[in-house]
C-alpha positions, -999 to +999 in steps of 0.1 A: +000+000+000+013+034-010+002+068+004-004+100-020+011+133-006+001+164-015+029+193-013+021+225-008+045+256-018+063+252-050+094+270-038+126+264-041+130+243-009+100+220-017+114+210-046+143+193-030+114+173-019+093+167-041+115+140-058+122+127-032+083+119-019+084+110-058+110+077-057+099+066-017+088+032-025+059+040+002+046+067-020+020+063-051+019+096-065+026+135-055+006+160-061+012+204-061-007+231-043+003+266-053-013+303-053+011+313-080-003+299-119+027+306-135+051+289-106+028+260-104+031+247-138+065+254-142+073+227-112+047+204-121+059+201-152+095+195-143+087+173-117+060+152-141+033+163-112+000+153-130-031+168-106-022+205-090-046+227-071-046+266-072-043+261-029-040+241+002-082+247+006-085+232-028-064+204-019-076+193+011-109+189-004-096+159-021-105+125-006-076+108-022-048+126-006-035+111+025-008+135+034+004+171+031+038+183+030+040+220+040+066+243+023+055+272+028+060+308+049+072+301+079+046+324+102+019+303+081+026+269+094+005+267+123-024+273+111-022+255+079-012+223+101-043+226+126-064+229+092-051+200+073-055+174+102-093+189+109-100+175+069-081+140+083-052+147+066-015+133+082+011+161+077+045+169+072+054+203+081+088+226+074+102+246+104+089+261+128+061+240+145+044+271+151+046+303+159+028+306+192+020+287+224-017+288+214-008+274+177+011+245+192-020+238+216-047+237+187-026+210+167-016+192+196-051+191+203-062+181+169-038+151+169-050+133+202-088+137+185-079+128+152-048+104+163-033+114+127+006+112+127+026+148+125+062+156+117+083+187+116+111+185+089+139+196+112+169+194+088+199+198+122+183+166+135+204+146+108+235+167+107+264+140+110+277+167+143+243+162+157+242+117+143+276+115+157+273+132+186+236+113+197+254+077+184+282+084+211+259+096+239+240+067+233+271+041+238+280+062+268+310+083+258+298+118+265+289+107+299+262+131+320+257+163+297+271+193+312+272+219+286+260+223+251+259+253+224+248+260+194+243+286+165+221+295+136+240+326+119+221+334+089+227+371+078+200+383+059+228+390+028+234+351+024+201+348+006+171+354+031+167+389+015+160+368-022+144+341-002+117+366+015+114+386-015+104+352-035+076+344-009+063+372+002+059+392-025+049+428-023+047+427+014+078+408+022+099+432+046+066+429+072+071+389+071+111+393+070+110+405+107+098+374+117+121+372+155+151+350+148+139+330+186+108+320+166+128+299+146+152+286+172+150+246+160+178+244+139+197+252+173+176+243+200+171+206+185+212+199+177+216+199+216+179+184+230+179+154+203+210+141+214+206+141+253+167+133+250+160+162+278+141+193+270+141+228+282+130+241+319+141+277+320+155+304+295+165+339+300+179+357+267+191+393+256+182+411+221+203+430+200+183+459+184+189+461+150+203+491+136+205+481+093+191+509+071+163+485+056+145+491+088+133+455+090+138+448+124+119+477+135+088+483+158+059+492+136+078+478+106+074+436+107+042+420+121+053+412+154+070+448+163+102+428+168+132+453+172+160+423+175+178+410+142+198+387+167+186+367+200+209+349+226+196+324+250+208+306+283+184+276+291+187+252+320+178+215+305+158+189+324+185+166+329+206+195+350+226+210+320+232+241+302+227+251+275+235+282+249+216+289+216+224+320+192+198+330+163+216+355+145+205+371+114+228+402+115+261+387+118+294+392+097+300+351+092+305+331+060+307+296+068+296+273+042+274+259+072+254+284+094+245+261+124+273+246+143+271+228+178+297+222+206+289+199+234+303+188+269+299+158+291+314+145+318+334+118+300+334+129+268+333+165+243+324+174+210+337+206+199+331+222+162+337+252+144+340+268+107+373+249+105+366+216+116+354+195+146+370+178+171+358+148+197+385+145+228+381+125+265+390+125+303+424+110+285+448+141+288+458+150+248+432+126+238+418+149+208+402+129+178+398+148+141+363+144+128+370+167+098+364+138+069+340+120+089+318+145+086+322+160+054+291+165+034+302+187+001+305+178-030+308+193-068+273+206-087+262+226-112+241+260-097+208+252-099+190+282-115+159+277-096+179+284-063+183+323-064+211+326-038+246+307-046+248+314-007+217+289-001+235+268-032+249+247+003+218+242+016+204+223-014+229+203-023+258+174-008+267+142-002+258+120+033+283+115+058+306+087+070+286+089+099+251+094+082+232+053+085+229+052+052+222+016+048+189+023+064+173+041+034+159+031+005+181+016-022+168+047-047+182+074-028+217+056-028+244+079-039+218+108-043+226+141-039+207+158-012+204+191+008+212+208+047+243+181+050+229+148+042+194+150+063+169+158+035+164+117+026+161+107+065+136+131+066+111+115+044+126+081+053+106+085+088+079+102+076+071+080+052+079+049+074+056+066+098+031+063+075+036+028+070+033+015+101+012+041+122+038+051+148+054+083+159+083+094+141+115+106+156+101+149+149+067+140+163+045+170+173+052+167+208+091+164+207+090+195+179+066+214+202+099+208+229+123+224+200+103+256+196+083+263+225+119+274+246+122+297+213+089+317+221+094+323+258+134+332+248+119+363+229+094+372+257+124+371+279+144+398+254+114+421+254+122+421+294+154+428+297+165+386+302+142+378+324+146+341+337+111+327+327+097+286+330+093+270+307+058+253+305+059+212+296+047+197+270+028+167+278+041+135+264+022+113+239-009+096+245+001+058+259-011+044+226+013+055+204+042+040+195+073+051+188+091+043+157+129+033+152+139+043+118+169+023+114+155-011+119+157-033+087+131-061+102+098-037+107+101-016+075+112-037+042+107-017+014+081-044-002 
């Protein structure tokens, strides 16, 4: 049995998807929702996408669709989600979850009365730093986590001004003020996923922008958010530490914009622009994970990405650490985007699917990698106030929780 999924946002991150949906061997057939004519049959037609719908409502009218895919603005997501699991549709959502407490409540919510699967695509969950990092905390060699710290430094130069201007159309500067804590994932997830704890407490300080577009400006975006960069100090539920830096004004050029350090008691992880190291209690114990975790490779630009900068995020190879030998045999030696996790992505989603059980990015662990995101900005607009954290419930009893890797439960036949 094969499941038809319906993508929504003909952008140019969906369609580093869409072929991949396309070759899953749980998938029958994809199928395109987008408000733009002229940008809908352009990727239908290079994708071979046969039924397309002029928008999500349209789509979700359709019996025959079993799944969405969202790809589109990020301050949209919420809502779209709570929508599309109301018409009994699973879904499979970009980042953020949401972008509000209330948001993450509704689909939260809808998913315990519906008891429809959810996933958030959170691309830093398969980076090899973040694959290598939870494979050796898992065998014990980090030890107890002590400290952790990790970065999303985007400047608005390395394509989010084409990006915004692509999406948003004449409007675009109110939507491009979007506060950099209200997509804290990419960070906040890198650290959590690893140790399996989640956020208690958070106090963070906001740097008021001062750029001439005037973005980041009160009166000027549709939150009245004045900070172009957010840092954040968080207490984790296992006793650690931990720092997280959303930057989008920031004078870096790193071919990757989110990097990760962590500490343990027996074991560290430590990674920068040039490299990453692992070391131990062992005094001059230091290990190069350079190659292991290389993930570029040669390509042609791709015209339909408009910014070479975001050029990186679209395309590479996987890892030596990446478990590669738990995809499907089509995606072998497939070029894929943001380091090697696009693939794994579907992989669980679709194997989700499959076999009715929560995926790795389930709602309630994404809920976990945004919700210390929100109350980080409320704590900027008070000077750093220390604020708690509320908890996120865990799943309902029934579910059960799916392991991605195993060969047994999930042949490809």
């Amino acid at each position: 049995m094969g499941f038809k999924i319906g993508v929504v946002g003909a952008g140019q991150f969906s369609r580093c998807f869409i072929p991949l949906f396309q070759m899953h061997p749980f998938c029958d057939e994809v199928m395109l929702a987008e408000l733009i004519p002229e940008r809908l049959n352009k990727v239908a037609e290079k994708f071979g996408i046969k039924k397309t719908f002029p928008s999500l409502d349209a789509m979700l009218k359709d019996p025959e669709i079993d799944a969405i895919a969202l790809f589109t603005q990020r301050h949209l997501h919420g809502p779209q989600v709570v929508e599309a699991l109301k018409h009994g549709k699973h879904v499979y959502s970009a980042v953020p979850m949401a972008k509000s407490e209330d948001e993450i409540g509704e689909i939260l919510n809808e998913l315990n009365r519906t008891g429809l699967i959810y996933m958030c695509g959170e691309t830093s969950y398969y980076y090899p730093s973040t694959v290598l990092c939870r494979d050796r905390f898992k065998a014990g060699l980090m030890g107890s986590f002590v400290y952790g710290e990790a970065q999303y430094y985007h400047d608005m130069m390395h394509g989010f001004y084409d990006a915004y201007r692509y999406s948003g159309g004449d409007e675009w500067t109110k939507t491009a003020g979007f506060p950099p804590m209200f997509y804290p994932t990419h960070s906040m997830s890198m650290i959590l996923s690893v140790t399996g704890a989640h956020a208690v407490q958070v106090s963070c300080l906001g740097y008021s922008d001062g750029h001439m577009d005037e973005i980041f400006r009160p009166g000027n975006n549709l939150w009245d958010n004045p900070f172009s960069n957010e840092t954040a100090l968080l207490r984790t539920s296992d006793g650690g530490i931990m720092r997280s830096n959303e930057y989008r004004r920031i004078g870096f050029g790193g071919k990757n914009c989110v990097y990760m350090s962590m500490y343990g008691t027996s074991g560290s992880y430590e990674e920068h622009a040039g490299g990453a190291v692992w070391s131990s209690l062992k005094w001059g114990s230091v290990e190069n994970l350079t190659e292991k975790l290389d993930c570029y490779d040669a390509y042609d630009l791709d015209e339909e990405v408009r910014s070479e900068a975001l050029q990186y995020d679209f395309h590479g190879k996987l890892s030596a650490v990446h478990h590669a030998w738990r995809l499907p045999e089509v995606y072998e030696k497939m070029n894929n985007g943001h380091f090697g996790s696009h693939q794994f992505l579907v992989d669980d989603f679709m194997k989700a699917l499959r076999t009715h059980k929560l995926p790795p990015n389930h709602a309630w662990r994404s809920a976990q990698f945004v919700l210390p995101g929100l109350y980080a900005h409320k704590s900027a607009l008070q000077n750093g106030e220390t604020l708690k954290i509320p908890e996120i419930p865990a799943p309902p009893s029934a579910w059960e929780m799916l392991d991605p890797d195993s060969f047994v439960a999930y042949r490809f036949d």
